[in-house]
GUMI-513293 format. One record per residue (C-alpha): residue in three letters; x, y, z. Coordinates in pm, whole numbers, padded with zeros to 5 digits, always signed. Each point is the difference from the previous one (the first is absolute). Layout:
<nodes>
ALAXYZ/...
</nodes>
This chain:
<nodes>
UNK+05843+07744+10490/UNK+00163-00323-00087/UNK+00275-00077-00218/UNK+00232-00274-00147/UNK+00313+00053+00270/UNK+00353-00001-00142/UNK+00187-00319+00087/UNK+00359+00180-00165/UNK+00088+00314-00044/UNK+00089+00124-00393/UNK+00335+00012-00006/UNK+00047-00356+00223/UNK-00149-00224-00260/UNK+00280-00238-00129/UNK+00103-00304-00134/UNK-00049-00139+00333/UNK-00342+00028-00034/UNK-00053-00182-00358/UNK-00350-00237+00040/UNK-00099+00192+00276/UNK-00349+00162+00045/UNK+00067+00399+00119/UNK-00214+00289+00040/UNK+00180+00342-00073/UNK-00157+00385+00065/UNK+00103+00289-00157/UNK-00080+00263-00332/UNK+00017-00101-00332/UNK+00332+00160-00097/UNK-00018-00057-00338/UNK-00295-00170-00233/UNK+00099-00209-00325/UNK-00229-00171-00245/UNK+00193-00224-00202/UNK-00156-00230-00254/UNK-00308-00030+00225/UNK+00173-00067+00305/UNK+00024+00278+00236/UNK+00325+00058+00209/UNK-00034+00212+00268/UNK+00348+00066+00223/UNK-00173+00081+00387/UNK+00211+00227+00213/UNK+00018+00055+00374/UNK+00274+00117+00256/UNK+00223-00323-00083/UNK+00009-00005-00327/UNK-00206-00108-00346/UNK-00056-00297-00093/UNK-00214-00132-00351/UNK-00290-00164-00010/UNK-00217-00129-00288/UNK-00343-00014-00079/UNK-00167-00234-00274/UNK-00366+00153-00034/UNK-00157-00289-00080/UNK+00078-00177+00328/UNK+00021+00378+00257/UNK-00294+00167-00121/UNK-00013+00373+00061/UNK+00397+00036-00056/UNK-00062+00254-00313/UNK-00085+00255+00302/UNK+00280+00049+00164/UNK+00221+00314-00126/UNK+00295+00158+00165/UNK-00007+00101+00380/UNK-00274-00199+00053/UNK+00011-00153+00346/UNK-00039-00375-00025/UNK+00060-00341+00160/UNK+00091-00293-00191/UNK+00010-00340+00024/UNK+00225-00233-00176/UNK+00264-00297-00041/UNK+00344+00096-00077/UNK+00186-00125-00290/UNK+00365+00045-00137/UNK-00017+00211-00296/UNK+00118-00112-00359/UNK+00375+00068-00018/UNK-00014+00290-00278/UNK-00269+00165+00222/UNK+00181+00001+00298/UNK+00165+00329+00158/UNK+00235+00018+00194/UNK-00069+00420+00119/UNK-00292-00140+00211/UNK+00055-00185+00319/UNK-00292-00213-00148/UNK+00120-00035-00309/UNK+00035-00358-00065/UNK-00352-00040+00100/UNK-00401+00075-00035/UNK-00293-00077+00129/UNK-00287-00152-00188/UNK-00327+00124+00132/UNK-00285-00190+00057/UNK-00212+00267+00176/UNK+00049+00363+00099/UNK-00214+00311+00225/UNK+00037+00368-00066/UNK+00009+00162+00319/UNK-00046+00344-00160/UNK-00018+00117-00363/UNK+00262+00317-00112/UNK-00124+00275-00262/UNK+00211+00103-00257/UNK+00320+00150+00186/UNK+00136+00348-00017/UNK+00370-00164-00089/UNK+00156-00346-00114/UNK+00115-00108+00370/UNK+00100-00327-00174/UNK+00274+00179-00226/UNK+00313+00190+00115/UNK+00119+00153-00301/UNK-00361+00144-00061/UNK-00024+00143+00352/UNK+00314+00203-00046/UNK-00167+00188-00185/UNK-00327+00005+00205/UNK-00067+00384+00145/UNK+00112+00001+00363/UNK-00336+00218+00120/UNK-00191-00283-00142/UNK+00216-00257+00161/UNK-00023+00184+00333/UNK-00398+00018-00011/UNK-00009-00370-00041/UNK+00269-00094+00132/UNK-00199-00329+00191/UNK+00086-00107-00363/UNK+00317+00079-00059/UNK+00147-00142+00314/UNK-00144-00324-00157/UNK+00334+00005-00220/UNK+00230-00235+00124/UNK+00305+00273-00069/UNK-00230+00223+00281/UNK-00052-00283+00241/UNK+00385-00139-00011/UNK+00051+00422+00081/UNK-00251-00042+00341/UNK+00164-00334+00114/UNK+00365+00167-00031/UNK-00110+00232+00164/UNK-00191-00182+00266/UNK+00311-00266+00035/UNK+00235+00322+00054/UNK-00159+00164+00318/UNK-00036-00392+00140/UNK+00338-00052-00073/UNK+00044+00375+00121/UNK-00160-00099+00337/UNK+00189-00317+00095/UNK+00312+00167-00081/UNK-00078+00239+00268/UNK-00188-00194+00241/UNK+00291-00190+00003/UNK+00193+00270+00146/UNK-00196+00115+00288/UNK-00184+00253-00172/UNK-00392+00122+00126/UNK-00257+00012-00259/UNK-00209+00299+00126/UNK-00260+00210-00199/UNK-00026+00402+00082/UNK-00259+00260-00091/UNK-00147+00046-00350/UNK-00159+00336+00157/UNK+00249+00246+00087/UNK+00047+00361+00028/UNK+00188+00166-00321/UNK+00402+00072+00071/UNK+00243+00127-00276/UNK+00124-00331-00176/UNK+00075+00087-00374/UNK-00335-00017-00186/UNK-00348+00148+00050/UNK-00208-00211+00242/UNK-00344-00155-00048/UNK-00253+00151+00279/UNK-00283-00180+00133/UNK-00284+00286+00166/UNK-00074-00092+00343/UNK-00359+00012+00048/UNK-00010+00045+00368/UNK+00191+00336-00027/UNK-00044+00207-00341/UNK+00308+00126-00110/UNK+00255-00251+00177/UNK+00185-00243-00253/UNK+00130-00393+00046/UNK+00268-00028-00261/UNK+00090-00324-00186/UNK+00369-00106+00106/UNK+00245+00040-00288/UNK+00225-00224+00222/UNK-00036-00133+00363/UNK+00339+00203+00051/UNK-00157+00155+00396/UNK-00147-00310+00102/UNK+00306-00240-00054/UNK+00217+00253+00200/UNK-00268+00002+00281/UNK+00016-00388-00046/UNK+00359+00052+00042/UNK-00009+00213+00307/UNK-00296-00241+00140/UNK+00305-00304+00005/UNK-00113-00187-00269/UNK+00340-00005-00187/UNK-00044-00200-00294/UNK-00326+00073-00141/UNK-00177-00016-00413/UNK-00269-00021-00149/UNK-00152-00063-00347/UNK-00093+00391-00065/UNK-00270+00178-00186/UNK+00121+00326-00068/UNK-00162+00310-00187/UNK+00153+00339-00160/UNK-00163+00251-00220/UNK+00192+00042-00292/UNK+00045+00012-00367/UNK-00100-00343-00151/UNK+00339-00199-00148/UNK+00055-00342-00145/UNK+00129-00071+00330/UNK-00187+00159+00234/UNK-00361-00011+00149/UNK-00205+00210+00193/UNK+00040-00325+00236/UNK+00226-00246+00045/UNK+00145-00294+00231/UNK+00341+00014+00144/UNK+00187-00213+00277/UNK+00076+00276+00258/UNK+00256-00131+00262/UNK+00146+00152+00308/UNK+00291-00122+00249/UNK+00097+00151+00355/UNK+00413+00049+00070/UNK+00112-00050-00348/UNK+00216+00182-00253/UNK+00000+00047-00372/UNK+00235-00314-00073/UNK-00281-00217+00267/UNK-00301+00132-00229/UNK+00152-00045-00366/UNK+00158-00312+00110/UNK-00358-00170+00098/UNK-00167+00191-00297/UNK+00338-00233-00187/UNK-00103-00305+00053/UNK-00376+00049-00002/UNK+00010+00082-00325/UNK+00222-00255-00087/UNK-00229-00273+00162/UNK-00307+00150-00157/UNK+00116+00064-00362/UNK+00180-00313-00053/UNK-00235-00194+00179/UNK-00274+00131-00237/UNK+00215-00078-00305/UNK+00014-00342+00073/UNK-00375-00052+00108/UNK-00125+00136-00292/UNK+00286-00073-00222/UNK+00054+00390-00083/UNK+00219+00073-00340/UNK+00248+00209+00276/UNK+00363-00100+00081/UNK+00042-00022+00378/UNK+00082+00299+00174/UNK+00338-00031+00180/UNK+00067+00343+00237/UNK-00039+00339+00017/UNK+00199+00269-00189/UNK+00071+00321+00240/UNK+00027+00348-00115/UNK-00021+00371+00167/UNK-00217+00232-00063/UNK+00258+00237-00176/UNK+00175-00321-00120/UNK-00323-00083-00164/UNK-00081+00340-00229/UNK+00415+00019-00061/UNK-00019-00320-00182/UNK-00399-00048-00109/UNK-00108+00344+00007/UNK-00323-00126+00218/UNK-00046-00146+00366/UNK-00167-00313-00105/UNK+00234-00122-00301/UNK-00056-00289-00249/UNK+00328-00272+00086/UNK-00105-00285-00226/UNK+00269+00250-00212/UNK+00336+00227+00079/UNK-00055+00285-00287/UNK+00125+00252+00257/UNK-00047+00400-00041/UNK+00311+00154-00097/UNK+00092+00397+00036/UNK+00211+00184-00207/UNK-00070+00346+00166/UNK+00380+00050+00039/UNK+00089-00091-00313/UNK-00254+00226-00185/UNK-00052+00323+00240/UNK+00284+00233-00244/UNK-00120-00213-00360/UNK-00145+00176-00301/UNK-00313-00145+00066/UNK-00224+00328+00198/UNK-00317-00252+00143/UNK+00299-00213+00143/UNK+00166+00280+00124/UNK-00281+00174+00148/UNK-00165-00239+00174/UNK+00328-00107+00175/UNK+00039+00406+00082/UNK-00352+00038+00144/UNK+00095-00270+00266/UNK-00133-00277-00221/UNK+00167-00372-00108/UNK+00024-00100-00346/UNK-00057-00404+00055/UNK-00045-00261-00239/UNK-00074-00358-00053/UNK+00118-00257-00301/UNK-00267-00203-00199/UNK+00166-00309-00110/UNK-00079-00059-00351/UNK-00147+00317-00055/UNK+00181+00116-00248/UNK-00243-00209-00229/UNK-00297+00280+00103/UNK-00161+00156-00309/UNK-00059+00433+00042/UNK-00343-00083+00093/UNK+00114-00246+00281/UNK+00200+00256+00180/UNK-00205+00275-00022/UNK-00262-00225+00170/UNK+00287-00022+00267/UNK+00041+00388+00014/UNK-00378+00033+00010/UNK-00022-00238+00309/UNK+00250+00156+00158/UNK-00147+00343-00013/UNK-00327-00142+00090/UNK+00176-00054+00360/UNK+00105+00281+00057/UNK+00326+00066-00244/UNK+00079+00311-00239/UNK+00143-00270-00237/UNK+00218-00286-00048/UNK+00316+00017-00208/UNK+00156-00302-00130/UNK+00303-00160-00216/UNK+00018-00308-00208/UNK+00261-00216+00086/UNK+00138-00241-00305/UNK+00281-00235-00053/UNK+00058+00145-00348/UNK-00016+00297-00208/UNK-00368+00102-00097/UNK-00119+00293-00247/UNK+00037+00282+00227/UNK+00188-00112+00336/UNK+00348+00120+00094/UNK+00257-00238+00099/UNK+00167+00009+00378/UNK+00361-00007+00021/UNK+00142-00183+00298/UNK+00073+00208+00310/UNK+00390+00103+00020/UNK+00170-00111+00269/UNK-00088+00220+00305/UNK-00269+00194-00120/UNK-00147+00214+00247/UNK-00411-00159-00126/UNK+00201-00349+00061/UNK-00191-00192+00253/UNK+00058-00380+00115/UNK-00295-00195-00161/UNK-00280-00191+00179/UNK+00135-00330+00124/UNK+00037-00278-00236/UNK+00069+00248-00231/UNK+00298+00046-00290/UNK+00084+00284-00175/UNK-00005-00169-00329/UNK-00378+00012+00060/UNK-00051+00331-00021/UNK+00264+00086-00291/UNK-00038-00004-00333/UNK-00396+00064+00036/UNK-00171+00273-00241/UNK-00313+00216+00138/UNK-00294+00173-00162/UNK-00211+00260+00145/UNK-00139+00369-00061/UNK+00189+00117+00333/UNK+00378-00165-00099/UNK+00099+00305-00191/UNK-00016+00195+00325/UNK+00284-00248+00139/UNK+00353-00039-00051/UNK+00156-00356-00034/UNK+00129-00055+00285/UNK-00330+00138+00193/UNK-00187-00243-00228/UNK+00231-00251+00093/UNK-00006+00071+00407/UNK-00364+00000-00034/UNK-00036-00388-00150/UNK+00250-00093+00239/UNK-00217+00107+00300/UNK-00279-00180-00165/UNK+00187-00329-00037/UNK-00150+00059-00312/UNK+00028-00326-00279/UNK-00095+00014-00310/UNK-00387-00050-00094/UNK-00081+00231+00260/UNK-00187+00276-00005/UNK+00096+00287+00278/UNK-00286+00213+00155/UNK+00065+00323+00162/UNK-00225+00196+00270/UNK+00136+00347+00125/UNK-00204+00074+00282/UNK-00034+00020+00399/UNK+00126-00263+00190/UNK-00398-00022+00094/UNK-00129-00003-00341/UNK+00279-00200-00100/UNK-00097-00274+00191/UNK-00336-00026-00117/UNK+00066+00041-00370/UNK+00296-00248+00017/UNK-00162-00243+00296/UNK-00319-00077-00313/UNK+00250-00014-00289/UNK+00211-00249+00169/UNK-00311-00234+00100/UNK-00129+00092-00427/UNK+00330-00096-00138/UNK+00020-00291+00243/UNK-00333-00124-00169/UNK+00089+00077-00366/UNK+00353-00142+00006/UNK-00176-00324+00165/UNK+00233+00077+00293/UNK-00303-00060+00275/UNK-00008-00366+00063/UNK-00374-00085+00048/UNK+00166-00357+00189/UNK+00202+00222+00279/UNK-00146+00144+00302/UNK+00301+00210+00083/UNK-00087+00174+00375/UNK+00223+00259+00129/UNK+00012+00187+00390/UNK+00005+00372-00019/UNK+00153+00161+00287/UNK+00059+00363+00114/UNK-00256+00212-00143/UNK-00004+00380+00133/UNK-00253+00062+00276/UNK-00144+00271-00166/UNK-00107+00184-00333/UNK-00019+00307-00056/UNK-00281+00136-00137/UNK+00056+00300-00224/UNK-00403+00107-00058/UNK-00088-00030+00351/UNK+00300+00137+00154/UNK+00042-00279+00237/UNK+00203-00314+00028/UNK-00236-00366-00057/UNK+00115-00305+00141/UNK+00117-00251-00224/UNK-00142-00331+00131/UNK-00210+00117+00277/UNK+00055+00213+00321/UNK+00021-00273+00225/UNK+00319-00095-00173/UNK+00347-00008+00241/UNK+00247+00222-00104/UNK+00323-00134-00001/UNK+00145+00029+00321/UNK+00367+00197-00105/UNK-00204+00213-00204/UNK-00285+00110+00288/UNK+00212+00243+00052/UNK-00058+00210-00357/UNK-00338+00010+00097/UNK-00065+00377+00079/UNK+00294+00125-00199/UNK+00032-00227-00312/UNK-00317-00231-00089/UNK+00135-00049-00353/UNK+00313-00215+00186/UNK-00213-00240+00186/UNK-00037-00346-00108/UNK-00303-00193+00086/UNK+00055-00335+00150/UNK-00257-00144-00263/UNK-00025-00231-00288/UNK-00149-00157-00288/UNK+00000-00268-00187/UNK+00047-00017-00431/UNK-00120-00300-00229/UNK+00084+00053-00344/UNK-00062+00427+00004/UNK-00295-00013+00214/UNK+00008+00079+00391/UNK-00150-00291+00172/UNK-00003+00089+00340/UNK+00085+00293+00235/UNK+00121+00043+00353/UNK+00195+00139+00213/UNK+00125+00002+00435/UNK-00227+00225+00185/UNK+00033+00261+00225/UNK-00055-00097+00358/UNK+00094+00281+00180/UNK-00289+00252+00049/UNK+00258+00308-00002/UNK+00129-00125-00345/UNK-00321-00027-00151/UNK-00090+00335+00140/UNK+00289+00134-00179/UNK-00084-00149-00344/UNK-00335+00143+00021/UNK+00145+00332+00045/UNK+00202-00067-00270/UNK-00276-00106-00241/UNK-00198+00336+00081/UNK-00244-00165+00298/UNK-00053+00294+00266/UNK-00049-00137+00395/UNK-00370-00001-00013/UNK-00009-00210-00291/UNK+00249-00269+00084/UNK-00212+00035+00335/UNK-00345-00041-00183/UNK+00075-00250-00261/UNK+00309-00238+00124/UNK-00060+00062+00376/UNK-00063-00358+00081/UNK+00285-00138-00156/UNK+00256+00261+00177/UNK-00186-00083+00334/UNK+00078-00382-00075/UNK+00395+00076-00073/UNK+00008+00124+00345/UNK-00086-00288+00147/UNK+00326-00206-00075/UNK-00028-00066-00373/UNK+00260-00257-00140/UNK+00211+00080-00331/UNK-00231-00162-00297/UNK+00020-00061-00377/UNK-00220-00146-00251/UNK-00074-00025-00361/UNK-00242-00048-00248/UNK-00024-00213-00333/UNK-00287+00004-00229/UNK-00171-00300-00030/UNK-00160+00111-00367/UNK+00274+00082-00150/UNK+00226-00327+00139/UNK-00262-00193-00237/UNK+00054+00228-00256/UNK+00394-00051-00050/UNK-00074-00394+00055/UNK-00262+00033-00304/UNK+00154+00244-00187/UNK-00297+00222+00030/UNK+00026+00359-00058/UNK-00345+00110+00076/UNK-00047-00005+00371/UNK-00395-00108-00070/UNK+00099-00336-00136/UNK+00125-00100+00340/UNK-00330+00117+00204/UNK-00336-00190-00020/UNK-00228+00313+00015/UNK+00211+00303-00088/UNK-00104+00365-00126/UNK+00076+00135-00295/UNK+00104+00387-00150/UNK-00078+00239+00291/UNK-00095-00275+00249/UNK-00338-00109-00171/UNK-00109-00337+00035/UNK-00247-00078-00257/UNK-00102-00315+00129/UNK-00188+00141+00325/UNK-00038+00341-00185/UNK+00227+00166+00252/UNK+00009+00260+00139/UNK-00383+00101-00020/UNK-00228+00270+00117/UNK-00154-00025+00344/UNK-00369+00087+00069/UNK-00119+00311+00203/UNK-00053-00185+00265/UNK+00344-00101+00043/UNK+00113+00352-00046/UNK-00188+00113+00300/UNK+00119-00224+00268/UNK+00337+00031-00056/UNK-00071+00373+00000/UNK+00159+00086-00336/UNK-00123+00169-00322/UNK+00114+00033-00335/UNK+00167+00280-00095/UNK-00094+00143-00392/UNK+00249+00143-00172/UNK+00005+00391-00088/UNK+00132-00089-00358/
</nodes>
């Protein structure tokens, strides 16, 4: 079929072009009729741009209505002054049309593509099913061409540096990598299983061992797991590996990647971020000391502080208790949250036992006396609860301060006092307690430090704040199955001066792995492997993986270590979620053009779906019923 052929593009149409004759394609974005003249704005990659249509002179213009896919021809104009605006590109001009073609008519839609605000509140199912439409938005497009203009930018970074772009195996056979795998039936042989690669983790060693030394690729990756905001049954990460390197060679590269990539992007796309600078550096331990989580928020310091010495002989039994059982009694300030009605903290207590916690105790902190709080004396001059103050600190900011709480009867003075000086507390604040396991303390106190982050307006939505985390353990152990897990993976180096813990003390070992934080999320994961097919013998024995089935499921890769494998290290950002701190996203589906939804459904195909007998029989399967 023939059409009128665009001579610009949308969003090009300028000034510049004033008197000129153009032709521009696209969908009518949004439809106006205004005192018999119809103003429709048409939309396409670039940009919109308005034309107008007099019906008595462009017959036929009374059928166009939104979405509908049209060509137009026109002269441009300057618009009056007052009607000018200066949001559009093309603001400060339209284009009068003398004749126009629609390519192909659009029924009523499911959603208002042309209005943000409205589509906020558009079901996402709905969205998903059609979501040919809603990647019409301009907000979804600018989201693909970020993300397009990363992994180029991604590429040439990397290219640049000698690395090999080489693809591996979406069929593989099923190894232990965290999550459940998905299976594909092979037909040839009923009952044998290709599994779907939840990372490309064997083949860039063998790529390693085959003397490829700096390889990536752009990696499609798949795990079967719980559905999150930020996760997806499948997803796309840059997996990179490098032969005779060391931790410092791999974070160092991973450095200044990012750091070309991110800022780079800012500036393209002129990205409402402030450049990102370096990388903070924290340990493992150093990390849940201070955060109470290995992947902390740093756009803000509101450190964890523990009073377990200070409270383990009080009056106050839950303290007391805990601390006896083995237990911590932590805390964490919430500047300005002394303002919190009842109801506000016992949504706080409520969200804290909803991860995990028997409770959270807490004191208001106030500059002056209050119906019901109990003034704190200064400390006397060496008190044994005396303890220097955070730096930057004075004492004069802790004296003088009155506190209110159901729990400070079961405190003398100067415990009270101890206790606010640990916190650095100031007054305003509000002082939350957990008494718990160090484990369950971290995970109760890791989610109230990102919640208070967010309600004290602490979490900068400008900063992109990434951090290395270093020395994680090598193993878990895993108290329902008896066993001990791996941490990252078991291909993960142990660090060398701690190889030798290995049969006697697996809790001691370090890993020689990493990850990298953004602003409380982990971003990307990796680690130096193990080269040495005696050591990763060992570490399957450790993980619970007899002889015959390191033999029968990781043969080939010990048979490759014996032919002189080099020491290698890699890692592995996510390219979803590096969108989603540029855009601020928090839904991981934003960021992908076709993703699932809830469970892994994707209502647009209708997937997953039944098969048909047929297919049953050749791959010589059958369903199953269930006895219930």
């Amino acid at each position: 079929m023939g059409f009128d052929q665009r001579t610009h593009e949308c969003g090009t149409v300028t000034a510049d072009n004033v008197g000129k004759e153009v032709v521009v394609n696209g969908w009518a974005h949004k439809v106006r009729d205004l005192g018999g003249l119809l103003f429709v704005d048409v939309r396409d990659r670039t940009g919109l741009v308005q034309a107008i249509f007099d019906p008595e002179t462009v017959k036929g213009a009374d059928e166009i209505r939104s979405e509908t896919c049209l060509s137009v021809r026109g002269t441009v104009r300057l618009r009056d002054e007052k009607n000018r605006n200066p949001k559009m590109s093309t603001g400060d001009v339209e284009i009068v049309a003398t004749q126009f073609e629609i390519l192909s008519q659009s029924k009523t839609l499911p959603f208002p593509v042309s209005d943000e605000d409205l589509m906020a509140k558009v079901n996402e199912e709905l969205r998903v099913k059609h979501r040919y439409l809603d990647l019409r938005r301009p907000s979804m497009y600018k989201r693909l061409a970020v993300r397009a203009a990363a992994v180029r930018r991604i590429r040439a970074f990397l290219d640049a540096k000698s690395f090999l772009e080489v693809e591996t195996p979406i069929f593989t056979r099923s190894t232990p990598e965290g999550a459940r795998d998905y299976l594909v039936p092979y037909r040839l042989e009923p009952g044998k299983f290709y599994a779907l690669p939840q990372s490309p983790q064997q083949y860039k060693q063998l790529l390693m061992v085959a003397g490829v030394e700096r390889y990536y690729q752009i990696a499609k990756c798949f795990r079967d797991e719980s559905q999150r905001a930020d996760r997806q049954p499948e997803f796309t990460q840059l997996d990179l590996e490098m032969s005779f390197v060391t931790q410092s060679d791999v974070l160092s590269l991973m450095e200044a990647l990012t750091l070309d990539v991110v800022n780079g992007l800012i500036d393209e796309f002129s990205l409402e971020k402030e450049k990102v600078e370096k990388f903070s550096w924290l340990t493992y331990d150093e990390s849940l000391q201070k955060y109470a989580s290995d992947k902390p928020d740093l756009r803000f310091d509101l450190e964890v502080f523990d009073i377990s010495t200070l409270v383990k002989d009080s009056g106050f039994g839950v303290f007391a208790k805990a601390i006896e059982s083995g237990g911590k009694v932590r805390g964490l300030r919430f500047p300005g949250g002394a303002k919190l009605s009842r109801k506000d903290v016992t949504e706080l207590e409520d969200f804290c036992k909803s991860n995990g916690a028997k409770g959270m105790a807490s004191l208001y902190v106030e500059g002056a006396a209050a119906e019901g709080s109990i003034p704190i004396p200064p400390l006397p001059s060496g008190d044994p609860h005396s303890s220097p103050l955070p730096s930057g600190g004075e004492g004069s900011e802790v004296r003088g301060l009155f506190v209110r709480s159901s729990i400070a009867k079961f405190f003398q003075p100067d415990e009270l006092q101890a206790i606010l000086q640990q916190a650095n507390a100031q007054p305003g604040d509000l002082l939350c307690f957990i008494a718990d396991s160090w484990a369950t303390g971290n995970e109760v106190l890791g989610r109230l430090r990102n919640l208070i982050g967010t309600r004290a307006g602490l979490r900068d939505p400008k900063k992109l704040a990434f951090a290395f985390v270093v020395d994680f353990p090598l193993v878990d152990w895993n108290e329902e199955e008896q066993r001990w897990d791996p941490t990252h993976h078991p291909f993960t180096s142990p660090k060398a001066e701690d190889l030798q813990y290995i049969e006697s003390d697996p809790a001691r070992i370090r890993a020689d792995c990493y990850d990298v934080v953004c602003n409380g999320t982990e971003w990307a994961s990796g680690s130096i492997r193990i080269h040495q097919p005696d050591v990763q013998k060992r570490v399957f024995t450790l993980i619970g993986l007899d002889e015959k089935t390191q033999k029968e499921r990781f043969g080939h890769i010990i048979e490759a270590f014996e032919f002189g494998a080099p020491p290698h290290g890699g890692i592995a950002p996510g390219i979803d979620r590096l969108i989603m701190f540029l855009l601020n996203d928090e839904n991981i589906r934003e960021v992908i053009a076709f993703p699932k939804v809830g469970g892994g459904y994707d209502p647009l195909m209708d997937a997953p779906s039944t098969i048909d007998e047929k297919q049953w029989s050749e791959m010589g399967l059958q369903l199953r019923k269930s006895t219930e």
